[in-house]
FITOR-713750 format. One record per residue (C-alpha): x, y, z; residue number from 1; residue in three letters. Coordinates in pm, whole numbers. Example, Ala and Ser with C-alpha at 12.3 -4.5 7.8 and 13.67 -1.06 7.14 Angstrom:
2
<pt xx="1230" yy="-450" zz="780" pos="1" code="ALA"/>
<pt xx="1367" yy="-106" zz="714" pos="2" code="SER"/>
// end
This chain:
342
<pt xx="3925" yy="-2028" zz="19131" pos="1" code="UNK"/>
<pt xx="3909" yy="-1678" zz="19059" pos="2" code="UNK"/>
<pt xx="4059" yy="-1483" zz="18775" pos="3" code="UNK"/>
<pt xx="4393" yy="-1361" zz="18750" pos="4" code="UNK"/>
<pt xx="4446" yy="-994" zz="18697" pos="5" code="UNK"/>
<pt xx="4793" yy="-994" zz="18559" pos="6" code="UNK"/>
<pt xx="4975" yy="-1096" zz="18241" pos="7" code="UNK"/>
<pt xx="5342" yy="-1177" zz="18147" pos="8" code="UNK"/>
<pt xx="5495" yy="-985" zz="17894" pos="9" code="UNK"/>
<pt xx="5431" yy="-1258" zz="17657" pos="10" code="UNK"/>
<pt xx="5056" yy="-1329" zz="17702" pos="11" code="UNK"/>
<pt xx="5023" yy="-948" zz="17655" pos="12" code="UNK"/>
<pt xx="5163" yy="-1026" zz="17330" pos="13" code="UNK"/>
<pt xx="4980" yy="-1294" zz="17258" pos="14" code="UNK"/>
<pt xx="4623" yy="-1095" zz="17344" pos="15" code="UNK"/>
<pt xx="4718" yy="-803" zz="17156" pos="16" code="UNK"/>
<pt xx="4756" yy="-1056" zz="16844" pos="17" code="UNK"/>
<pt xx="4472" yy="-1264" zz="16928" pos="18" code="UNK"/>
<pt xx="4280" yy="-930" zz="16913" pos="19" code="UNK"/>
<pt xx="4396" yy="-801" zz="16599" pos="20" code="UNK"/>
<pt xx="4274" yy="-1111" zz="16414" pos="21" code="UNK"/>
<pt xx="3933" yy="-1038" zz="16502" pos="22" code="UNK"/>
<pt xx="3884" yy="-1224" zz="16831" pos="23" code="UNK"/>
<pt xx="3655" yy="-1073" zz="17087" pos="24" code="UNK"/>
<pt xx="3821" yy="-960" zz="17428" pos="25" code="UNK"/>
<pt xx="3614" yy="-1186" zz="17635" pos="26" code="UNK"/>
<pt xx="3686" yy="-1489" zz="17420" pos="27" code="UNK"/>
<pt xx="4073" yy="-1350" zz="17468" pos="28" code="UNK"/>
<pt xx="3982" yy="-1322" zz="17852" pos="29" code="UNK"/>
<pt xx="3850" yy="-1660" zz="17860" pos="30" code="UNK"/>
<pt xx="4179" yy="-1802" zz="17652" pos="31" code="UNK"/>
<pt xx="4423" yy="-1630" zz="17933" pos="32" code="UNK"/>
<pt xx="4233" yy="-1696" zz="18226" pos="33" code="UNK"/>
<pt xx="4193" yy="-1343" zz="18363" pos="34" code="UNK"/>
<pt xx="3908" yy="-1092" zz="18372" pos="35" code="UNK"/>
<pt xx="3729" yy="-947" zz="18081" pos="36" code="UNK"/>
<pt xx="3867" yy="-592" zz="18196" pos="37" code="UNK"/>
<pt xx="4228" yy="-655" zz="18199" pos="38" code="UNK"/>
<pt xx="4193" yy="-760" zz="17847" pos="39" code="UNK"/>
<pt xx="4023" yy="-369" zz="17750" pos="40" code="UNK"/>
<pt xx="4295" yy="-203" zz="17942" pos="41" code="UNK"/>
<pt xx="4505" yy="-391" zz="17742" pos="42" code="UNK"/>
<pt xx="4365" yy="-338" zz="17483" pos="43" code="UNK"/>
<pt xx="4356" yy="82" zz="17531" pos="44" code="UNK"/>
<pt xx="4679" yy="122" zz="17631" pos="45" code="UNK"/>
<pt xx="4817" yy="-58" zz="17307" pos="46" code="UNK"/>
<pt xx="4669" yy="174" zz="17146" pos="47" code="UNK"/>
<pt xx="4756" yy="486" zz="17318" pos="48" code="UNK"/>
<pt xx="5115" yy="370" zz="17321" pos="49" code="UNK"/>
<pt xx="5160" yy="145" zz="17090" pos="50" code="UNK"/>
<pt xx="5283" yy="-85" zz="17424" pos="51" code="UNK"/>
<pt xx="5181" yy="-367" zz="17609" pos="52" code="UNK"/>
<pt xx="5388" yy="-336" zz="17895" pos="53" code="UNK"/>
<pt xx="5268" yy="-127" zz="18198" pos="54" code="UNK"/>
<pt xx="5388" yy="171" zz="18295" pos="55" code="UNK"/>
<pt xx="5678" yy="209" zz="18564" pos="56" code="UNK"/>
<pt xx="5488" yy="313" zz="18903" pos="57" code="UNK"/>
<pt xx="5710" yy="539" zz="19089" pos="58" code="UNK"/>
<pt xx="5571" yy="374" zz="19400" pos="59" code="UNK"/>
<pt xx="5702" yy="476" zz="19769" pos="60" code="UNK"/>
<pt xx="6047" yy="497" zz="19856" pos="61" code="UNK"/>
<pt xx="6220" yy="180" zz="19972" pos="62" code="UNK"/>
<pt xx="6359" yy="252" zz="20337" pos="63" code="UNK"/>
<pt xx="6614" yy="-28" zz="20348" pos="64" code="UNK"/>
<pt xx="6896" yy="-101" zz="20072" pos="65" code="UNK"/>
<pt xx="7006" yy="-470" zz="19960" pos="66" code="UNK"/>
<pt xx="7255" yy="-496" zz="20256" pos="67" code="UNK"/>
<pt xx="6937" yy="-437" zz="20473" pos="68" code="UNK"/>
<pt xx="6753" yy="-680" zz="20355" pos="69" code="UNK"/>
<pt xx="6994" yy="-966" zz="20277" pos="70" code="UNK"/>
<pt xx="7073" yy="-855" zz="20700" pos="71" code="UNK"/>
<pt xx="6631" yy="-911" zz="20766" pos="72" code="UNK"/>
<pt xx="6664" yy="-1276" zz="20526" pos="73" code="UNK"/>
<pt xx="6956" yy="-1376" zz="20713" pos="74" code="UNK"/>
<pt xx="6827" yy="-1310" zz="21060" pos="75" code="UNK"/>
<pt xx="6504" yy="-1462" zz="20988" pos="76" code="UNK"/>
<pt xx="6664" yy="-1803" zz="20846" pos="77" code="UNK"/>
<pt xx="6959" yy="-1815" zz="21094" pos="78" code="UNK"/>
<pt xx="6674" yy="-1780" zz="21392" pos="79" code="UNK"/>
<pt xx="6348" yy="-1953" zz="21311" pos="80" code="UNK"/>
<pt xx="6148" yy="-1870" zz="21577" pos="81" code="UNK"/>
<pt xx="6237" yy="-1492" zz="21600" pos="82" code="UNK"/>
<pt xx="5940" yy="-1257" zz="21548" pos="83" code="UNK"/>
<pt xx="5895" yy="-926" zz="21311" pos="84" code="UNK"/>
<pt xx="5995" yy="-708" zz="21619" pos="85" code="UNK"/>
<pt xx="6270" yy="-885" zz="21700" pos="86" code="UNK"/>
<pt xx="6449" yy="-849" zz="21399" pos="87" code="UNK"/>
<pt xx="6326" yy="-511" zz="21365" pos="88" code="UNK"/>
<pt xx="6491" yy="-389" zz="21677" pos="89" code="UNK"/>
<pt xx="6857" yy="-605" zz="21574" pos="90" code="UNK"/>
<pt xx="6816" yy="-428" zz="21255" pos="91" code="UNK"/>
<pt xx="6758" yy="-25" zz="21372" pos="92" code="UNK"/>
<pt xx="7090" yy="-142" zz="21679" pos="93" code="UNK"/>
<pt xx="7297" yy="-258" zz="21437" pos="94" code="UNK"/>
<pt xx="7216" yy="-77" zz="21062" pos="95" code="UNK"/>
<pt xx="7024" yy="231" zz="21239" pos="96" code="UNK"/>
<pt xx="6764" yy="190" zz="20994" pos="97" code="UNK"/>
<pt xx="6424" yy="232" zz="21130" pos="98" code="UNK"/>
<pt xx="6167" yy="37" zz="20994" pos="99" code="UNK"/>
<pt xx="5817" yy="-132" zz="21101" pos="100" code="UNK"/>
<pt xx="5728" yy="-448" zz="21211" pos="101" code="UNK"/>
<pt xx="5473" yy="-511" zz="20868" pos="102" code="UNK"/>
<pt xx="5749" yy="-348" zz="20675" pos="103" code="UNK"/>
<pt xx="5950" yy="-662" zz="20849" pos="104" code="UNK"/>
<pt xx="5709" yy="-909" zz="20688" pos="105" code="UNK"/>
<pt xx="5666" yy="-803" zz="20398" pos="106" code="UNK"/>
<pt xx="6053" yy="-810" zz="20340" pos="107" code="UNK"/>
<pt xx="6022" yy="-1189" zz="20459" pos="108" code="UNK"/>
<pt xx="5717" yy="-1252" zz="20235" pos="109" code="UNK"/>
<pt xx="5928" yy="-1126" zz="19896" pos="110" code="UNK"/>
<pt xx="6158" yy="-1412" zz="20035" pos="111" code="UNK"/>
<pt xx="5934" yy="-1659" zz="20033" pos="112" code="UNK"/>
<pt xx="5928" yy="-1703" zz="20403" pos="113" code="UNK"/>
<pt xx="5538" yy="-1746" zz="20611" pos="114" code="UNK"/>
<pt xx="5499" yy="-1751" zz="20979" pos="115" code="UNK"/>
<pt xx="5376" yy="-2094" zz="21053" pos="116" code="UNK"/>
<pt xx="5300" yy="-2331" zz="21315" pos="117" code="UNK"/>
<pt xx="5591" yy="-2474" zz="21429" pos="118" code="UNK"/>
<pt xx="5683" yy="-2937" zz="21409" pos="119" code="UNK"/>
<pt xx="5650" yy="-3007" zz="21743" pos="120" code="UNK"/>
<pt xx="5918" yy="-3307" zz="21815" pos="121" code="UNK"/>
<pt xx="6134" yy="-3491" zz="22087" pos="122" code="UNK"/>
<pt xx="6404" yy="-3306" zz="22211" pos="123" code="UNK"/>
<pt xx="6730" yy="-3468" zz="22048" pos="124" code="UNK"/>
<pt xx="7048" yy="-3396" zz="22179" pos="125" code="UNK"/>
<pt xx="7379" yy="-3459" zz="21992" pos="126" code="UNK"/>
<pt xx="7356" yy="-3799" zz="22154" pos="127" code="UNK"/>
<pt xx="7034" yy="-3909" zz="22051" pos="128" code="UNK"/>
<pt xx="7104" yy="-3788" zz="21672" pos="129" code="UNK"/>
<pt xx="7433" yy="-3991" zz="21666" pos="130" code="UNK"/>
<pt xx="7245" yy="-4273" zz="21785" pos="131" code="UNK"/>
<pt xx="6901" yy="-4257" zz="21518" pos="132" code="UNK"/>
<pt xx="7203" yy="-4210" zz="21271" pos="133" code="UNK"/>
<pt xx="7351" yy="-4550" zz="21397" pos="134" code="UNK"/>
<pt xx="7062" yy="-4731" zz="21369" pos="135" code="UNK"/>
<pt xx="6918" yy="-4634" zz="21039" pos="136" code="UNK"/>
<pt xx="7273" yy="-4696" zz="20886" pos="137" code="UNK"/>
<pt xx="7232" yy="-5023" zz="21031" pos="138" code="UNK"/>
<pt xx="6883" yy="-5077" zz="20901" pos="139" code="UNK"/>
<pt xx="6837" yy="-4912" zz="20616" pos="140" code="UNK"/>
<pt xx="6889" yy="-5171" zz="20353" pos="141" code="UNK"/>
<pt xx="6675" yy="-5452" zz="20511" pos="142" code="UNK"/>
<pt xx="6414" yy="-5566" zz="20303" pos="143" code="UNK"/>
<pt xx="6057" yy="-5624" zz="20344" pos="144" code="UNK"/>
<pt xx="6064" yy="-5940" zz="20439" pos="145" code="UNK"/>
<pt xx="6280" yy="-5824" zz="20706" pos="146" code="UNK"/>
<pt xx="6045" yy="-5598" zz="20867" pos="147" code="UNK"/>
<pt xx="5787" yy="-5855" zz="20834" pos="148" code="UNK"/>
<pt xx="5973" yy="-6048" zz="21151" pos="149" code="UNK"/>
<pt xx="5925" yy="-5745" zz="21361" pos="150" code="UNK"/>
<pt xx="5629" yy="-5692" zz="21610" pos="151" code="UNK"/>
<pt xx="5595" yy="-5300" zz="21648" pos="152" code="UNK"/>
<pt xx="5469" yy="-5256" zz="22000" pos="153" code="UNK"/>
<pt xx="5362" yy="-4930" zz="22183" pos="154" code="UNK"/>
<pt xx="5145" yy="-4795" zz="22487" pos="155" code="UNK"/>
<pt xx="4962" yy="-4458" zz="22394" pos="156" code="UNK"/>
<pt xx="4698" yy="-4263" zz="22587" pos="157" code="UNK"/>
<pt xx="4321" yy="-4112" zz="22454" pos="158" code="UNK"/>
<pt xx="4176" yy="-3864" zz="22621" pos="159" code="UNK"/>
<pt xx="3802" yy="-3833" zz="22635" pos="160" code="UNK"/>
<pt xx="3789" yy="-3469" zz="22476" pos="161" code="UNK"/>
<pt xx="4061" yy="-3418" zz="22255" pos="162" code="UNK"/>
<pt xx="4146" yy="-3048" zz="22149" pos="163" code="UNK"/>
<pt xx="4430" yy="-2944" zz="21916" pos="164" code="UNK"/>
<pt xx="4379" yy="-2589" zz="21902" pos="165" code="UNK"/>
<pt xx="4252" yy="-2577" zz="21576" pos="166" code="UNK"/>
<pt xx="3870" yy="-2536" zz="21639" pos="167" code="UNK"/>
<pt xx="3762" yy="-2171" zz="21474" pos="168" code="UNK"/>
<pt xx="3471" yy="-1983" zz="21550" pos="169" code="UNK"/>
<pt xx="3272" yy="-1714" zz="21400" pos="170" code="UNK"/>
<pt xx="3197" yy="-1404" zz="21598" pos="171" code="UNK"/>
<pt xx="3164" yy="-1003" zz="21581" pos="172" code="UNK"/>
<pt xx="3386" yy="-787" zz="21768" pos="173" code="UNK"/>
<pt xx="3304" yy="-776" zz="22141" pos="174" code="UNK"/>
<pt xx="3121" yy="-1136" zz="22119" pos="175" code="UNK"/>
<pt xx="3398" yy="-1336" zz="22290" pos="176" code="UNK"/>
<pt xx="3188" yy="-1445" zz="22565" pos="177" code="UNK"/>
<pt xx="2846" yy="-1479" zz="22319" pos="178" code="UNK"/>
<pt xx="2645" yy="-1777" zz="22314" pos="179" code="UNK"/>
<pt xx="2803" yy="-2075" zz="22132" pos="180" code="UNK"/>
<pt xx="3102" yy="-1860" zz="22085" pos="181" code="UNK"/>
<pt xx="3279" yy="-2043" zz="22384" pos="182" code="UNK"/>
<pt xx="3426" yy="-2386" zz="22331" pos="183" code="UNK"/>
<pt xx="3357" yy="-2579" zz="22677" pos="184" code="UNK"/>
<pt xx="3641" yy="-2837" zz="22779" pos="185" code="UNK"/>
<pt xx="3686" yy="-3028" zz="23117" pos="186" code="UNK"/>
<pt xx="3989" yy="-2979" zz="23302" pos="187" code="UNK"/>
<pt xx="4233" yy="-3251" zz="23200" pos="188" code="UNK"/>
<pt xx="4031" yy="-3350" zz="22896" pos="189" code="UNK"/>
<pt xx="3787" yy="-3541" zz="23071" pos="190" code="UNK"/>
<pt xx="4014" yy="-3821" zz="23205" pos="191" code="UNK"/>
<pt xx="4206" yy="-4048" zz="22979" pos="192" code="UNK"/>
<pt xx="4250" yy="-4471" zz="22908" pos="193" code="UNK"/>
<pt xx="4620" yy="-4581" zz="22876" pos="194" code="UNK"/>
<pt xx="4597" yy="-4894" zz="22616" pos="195" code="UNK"/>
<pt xx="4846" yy="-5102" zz="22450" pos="196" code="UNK"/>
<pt xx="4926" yy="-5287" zz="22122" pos="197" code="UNK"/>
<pt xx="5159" yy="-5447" zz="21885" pos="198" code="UNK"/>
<pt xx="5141" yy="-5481" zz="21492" pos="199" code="UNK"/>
<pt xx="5364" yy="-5655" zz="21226" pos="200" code="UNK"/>
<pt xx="5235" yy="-5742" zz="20869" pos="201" code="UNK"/>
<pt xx="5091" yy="-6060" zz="20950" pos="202" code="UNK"/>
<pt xx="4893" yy="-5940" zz="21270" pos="203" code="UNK"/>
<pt xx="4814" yy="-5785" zz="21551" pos="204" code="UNK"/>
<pt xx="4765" yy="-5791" zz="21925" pos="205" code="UNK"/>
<pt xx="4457" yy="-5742" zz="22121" pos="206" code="UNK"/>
<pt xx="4451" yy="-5370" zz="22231" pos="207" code="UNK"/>
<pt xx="4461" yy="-5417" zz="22608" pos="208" code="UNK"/>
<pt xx="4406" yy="-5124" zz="22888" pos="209" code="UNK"/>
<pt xx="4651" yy="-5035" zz="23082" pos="210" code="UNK"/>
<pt xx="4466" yy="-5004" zz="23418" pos="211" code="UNK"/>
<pt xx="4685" yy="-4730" zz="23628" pos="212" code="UNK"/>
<pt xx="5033" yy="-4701" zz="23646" pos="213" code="UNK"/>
<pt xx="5235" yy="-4973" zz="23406" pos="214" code="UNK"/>
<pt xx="5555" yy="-5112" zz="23639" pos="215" code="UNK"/>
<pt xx="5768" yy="-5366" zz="23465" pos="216" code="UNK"/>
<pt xx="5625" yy="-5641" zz="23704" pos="217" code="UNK"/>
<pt xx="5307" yy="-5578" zz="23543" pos="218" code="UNK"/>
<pt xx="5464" yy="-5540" zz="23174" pos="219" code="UNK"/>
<pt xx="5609" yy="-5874" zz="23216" pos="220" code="UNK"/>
<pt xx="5294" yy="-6082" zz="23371" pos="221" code="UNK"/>
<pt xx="4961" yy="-5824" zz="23159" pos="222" code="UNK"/>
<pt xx="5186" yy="-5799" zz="22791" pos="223" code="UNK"/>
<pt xx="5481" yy="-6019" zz="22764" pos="224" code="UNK"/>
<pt xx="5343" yy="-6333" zz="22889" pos="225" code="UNK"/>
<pt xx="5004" yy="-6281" zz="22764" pos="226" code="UNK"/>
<pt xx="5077" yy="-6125" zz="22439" pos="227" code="UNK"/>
<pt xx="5333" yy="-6096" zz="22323" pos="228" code="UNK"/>
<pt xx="5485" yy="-6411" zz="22336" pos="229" code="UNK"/>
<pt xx="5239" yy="-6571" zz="22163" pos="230" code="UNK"/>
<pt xx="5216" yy="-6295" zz="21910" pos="231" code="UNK"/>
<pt xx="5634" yy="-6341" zz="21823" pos="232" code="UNK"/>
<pt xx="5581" yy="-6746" zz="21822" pos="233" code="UNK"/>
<pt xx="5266" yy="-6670" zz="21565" pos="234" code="UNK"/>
<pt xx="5523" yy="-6478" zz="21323" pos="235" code="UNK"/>
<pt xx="5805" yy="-6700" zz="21318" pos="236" code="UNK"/>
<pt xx="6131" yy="-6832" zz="21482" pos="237" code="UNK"/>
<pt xx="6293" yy="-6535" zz="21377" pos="238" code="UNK"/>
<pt xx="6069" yy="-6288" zz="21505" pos="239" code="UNK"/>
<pt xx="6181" yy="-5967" zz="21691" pos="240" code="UNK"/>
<pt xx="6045" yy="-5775" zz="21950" pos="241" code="UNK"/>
<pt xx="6075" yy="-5362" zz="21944" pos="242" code="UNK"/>
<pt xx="5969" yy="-5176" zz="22198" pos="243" code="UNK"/>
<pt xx="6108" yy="-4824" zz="22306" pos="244" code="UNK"/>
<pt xx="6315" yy="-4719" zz="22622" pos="245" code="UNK"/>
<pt xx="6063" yy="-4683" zz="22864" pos="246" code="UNK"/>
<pt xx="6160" yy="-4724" zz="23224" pos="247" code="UNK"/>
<pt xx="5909" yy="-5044" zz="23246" pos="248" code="UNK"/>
<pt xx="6017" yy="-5176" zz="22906" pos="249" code="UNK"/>
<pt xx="6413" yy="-5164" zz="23032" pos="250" code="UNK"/>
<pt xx="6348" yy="-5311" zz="23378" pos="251" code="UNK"/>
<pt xx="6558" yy="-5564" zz="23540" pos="252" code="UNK"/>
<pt xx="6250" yy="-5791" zz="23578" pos="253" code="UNK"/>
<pt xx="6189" yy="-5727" zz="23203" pos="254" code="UNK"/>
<pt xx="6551" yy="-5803" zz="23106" pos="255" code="UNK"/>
<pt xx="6542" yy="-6125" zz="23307" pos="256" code="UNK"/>
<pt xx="6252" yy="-6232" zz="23147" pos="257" code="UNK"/>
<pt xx="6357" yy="-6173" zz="22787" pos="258" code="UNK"/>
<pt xx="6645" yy="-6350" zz="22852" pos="259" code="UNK"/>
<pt xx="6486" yy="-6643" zz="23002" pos="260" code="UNK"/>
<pt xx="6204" yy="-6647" zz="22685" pos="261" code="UNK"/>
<pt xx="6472" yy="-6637" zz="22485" pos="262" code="UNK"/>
<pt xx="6301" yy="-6328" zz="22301" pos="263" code="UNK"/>
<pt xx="6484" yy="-6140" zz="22017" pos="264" code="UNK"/>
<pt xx="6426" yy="-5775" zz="22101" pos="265" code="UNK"/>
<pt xx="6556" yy="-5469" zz="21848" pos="266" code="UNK"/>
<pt xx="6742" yy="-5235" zz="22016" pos="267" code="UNK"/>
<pt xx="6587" yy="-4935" zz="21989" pos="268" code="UNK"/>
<pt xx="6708" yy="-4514" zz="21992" pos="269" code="UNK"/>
<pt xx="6605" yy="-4314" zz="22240" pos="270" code="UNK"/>
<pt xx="6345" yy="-4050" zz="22147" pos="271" code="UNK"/>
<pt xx="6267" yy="-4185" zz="21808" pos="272" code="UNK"/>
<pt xx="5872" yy="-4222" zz="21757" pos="273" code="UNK"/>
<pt xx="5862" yy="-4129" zz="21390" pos="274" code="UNK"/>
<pt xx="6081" yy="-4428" zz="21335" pos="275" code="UNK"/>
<pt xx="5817" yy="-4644" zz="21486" pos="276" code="UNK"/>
<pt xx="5546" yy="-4746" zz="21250" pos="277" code="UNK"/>
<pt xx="5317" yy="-4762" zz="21503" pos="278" code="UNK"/>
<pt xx="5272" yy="-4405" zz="21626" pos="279" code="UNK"/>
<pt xx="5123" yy="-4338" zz="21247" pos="280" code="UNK"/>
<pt xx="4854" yy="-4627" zz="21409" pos="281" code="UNK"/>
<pt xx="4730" yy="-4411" zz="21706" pos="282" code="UNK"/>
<pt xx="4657" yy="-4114" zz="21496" pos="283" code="UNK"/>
<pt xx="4443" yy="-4323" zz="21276" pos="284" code="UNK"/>
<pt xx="4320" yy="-4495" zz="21540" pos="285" code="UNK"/>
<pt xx="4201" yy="-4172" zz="21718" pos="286" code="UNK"/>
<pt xx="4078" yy="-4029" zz="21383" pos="287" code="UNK"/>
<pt xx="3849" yy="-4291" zz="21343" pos="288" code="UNK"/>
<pt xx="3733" yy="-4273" zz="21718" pos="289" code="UNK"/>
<pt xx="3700" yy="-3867" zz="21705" pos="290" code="UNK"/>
<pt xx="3432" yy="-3956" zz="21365" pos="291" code="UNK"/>
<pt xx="3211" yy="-4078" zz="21607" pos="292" code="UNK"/>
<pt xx="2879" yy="-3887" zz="21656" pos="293" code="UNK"/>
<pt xx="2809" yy="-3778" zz="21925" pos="294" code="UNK"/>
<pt xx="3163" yy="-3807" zz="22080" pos="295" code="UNK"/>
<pt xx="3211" yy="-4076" zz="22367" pos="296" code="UNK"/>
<pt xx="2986" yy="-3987" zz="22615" pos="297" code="UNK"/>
<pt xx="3249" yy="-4171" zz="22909" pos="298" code="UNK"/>
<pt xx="3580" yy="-4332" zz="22958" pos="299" code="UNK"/>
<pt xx="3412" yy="-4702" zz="22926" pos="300" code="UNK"/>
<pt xx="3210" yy="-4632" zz="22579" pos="301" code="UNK"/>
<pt xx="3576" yy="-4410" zz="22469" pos="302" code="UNK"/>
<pt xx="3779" yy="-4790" zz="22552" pos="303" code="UNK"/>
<pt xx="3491" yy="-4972" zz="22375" pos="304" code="UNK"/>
<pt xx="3510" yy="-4743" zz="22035" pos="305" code="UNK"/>
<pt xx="3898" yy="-4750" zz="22050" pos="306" code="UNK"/>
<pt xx="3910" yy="-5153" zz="22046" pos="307" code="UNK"/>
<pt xx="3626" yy="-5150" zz="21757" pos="308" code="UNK"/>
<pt xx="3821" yy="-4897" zz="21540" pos="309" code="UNK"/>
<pt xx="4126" yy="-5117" zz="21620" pos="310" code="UNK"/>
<pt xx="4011" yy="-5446" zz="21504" pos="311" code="UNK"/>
<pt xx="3850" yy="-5282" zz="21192" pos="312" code="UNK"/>
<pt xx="4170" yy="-5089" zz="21069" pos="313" code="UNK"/>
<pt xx="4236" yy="-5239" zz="20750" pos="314" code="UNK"/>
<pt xx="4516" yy="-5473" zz="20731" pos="315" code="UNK"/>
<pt xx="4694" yy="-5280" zz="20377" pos="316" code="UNK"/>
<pt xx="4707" yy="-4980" zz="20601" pos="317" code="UNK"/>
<pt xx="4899" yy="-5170" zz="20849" pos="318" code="UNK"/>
<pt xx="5146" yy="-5300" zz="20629" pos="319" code="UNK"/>
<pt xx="5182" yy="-4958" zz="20455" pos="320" code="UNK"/>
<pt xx="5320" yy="-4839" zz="20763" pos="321" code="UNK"/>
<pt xx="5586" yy="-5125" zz="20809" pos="322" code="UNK"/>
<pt xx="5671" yy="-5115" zz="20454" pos="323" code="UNK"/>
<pt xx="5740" yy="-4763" zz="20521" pos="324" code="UNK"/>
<pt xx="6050" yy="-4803" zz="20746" pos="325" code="UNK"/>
<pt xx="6338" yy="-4834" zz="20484" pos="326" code="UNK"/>
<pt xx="6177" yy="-4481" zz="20376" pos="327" code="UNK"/>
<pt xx="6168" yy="-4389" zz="20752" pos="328" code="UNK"/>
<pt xx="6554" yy="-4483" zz="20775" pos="329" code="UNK"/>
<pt xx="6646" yy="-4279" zz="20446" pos="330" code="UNK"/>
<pt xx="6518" yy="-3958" zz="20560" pos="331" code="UNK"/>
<pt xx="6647" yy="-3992" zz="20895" pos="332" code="UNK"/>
<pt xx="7016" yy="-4034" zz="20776" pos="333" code="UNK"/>
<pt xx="6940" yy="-3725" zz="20478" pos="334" code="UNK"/>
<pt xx="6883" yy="-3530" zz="20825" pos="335" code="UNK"/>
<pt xx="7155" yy="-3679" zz="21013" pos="336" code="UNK"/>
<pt xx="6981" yy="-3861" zz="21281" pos="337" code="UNK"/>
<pt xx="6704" yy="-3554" zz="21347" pos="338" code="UNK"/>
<pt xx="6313" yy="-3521" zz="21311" pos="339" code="UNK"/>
<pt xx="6142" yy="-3634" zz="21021" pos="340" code="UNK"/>
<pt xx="5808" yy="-3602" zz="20869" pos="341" code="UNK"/>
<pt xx="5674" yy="-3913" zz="20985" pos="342" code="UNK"/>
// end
């Protein structure tokens, strides 16, 4: 960590002391935390003043007044997503006050505000918030043993090259198109496998592939029958099933079935995956696969890795997760039914 080059008013005080009893400015440097030369300047201006504290700078001329920028803080905060031009041009229409577009950040940066990669999250309407409100009310004091009852189940899909926009390279100017300088990816990353699965704290499913297109016919004959069934009767007479509002979940077919199975299902908010525990599985889950070296070389050895990495998640980090949802609940209702950080 390097150095710092600047002192309060009271550690100037304290150096300035520390000095006059004899102590050496790099031991002084060393006691502060800063660089061996801001101690001697210190050290020469104290006595060419008879001061510690720096000397006023005169500095350039600010352009905008406190209206101004209270007007740039309050544009910025009231509009999220607006950029440094944007509010520069509101600001010379409405104030006539003509500033640049760095001038523009650097007003934001004294606020304390960064340009940063935006959440990205479910669209939620008035509707949907009202209804993630509803349901964490209802939920939010159930206890773990609760939670235990519930089978989380999901579908999710892995592509065979992932790419989240983060990859950097190094390069000079002019080298876009230089060898190893270009990151090659195949159109649609490389084909996908559509798999599904279904935790609680006790266990979980088999991760089975979803070959093609998942109707509720099939949902009720390759994962109700199959799995889940036996997976609710494993956990308990009072197990639950959750599952979201996807059109094969909510099928007539489906509802028939449940009904005939006599299968408690959770009723569920629309366009609410950080309230399902699960979700936080299939990052993990492709973490673990995207460790691999070299990457999956097809979609059958991609299927293979994902059902290894599945079966060897640890079974604490699984019930982390579901012990998580009271948590899930809170901060869901402290935002009044919109996204949170899970």
């Amino acid at each position: 960590m390097p150095p710092r080059r600047k002192l309060s008013d009271l550690d100037r005080g304290r150096a300035i002391g520390w000095l006059q009893d004899g102590v050496a400015a790099r031991q002084v440097a060393q006691r502060l935390a800063v660089a061996p030369s801001v101690i001697i300047r210190l050290k020469q201006r104290f006595h060419a003043t008879g001061r510690v504290q720096e000397r006023q700078r005169s500095g350039r001329p600010r352009v905008t007044k406190q209206r101004e920028d209270r007007f740039i803080q309050r544009q910025a905060m009231q509009q999220r997503m607006a950029t440094a031009n944007n509010i520069r041009q509101r600001l010379q229409a409405i104030t006539n006050t003509v500033v640049s577009g760095q001038t523009i950040r650097n007003h934001l940066h004294n606020f304390g505000l960064r340009a940063r990669r935006p959440v990205r999250g479910t669209t939620l309407t008035a509707n949907h918030r009202a209804a993630r409100q509803a349901w964490c009310t209802q939920h939010v004091r159930w206890q773990r043993q609760q939670w235990a009852q519930v089978l989380f189940t999901d579908e999710s899909r892995f592509c065979l090259e992932a790419a989240d926009g983060r990859i950097r390279v190094w390069r000079r100017r002019g080298e876009h198109f230089a060898e190893g300088a270009v990151l090659e990816r195949q159109r649609f990353g490389g084909g996908s496998v559509m798999v599904w699965g279904g935790i609680s704290t006790c266990l979980r499913t088999p991760l089975y592939h979803v070959v093609g297109n998942l109707t509720g016919v099939r949902y009720q004959n390759e994962i109700l029958q199959p799995l889940v069934v036996p997976a609710l009767q494993a956990i308990g007479p009072r197990a639950i099933l959750q599952d979201d509002n996807a059109p094969p979940h909510r099928s007539a077919a489906v509802n028939t079935f449940i009904q005939q199975a006599r299968v408690n299902r959770m009723l569920w908010p629309a366009n609410s995956p950080d309230l399902n525990p699960i979700e936080r599985m299939w990052d993990e889950l492709c973490c673990r696969v995207q460790q691999h070296h070299p990457p999956p070389a097809n979609l059958g050895q991609l299927l293979q890795w994902l059902q290894q990495e599945w079966n060897g998640v640890p079974r604490a980090f699984i019930c982390n997760l579901i012990h998580s949802m009271r948590q899930r609940c809170v901060e869901c209702l402290a935002h009044n039914g919109g996204h949170t950080r899970y």
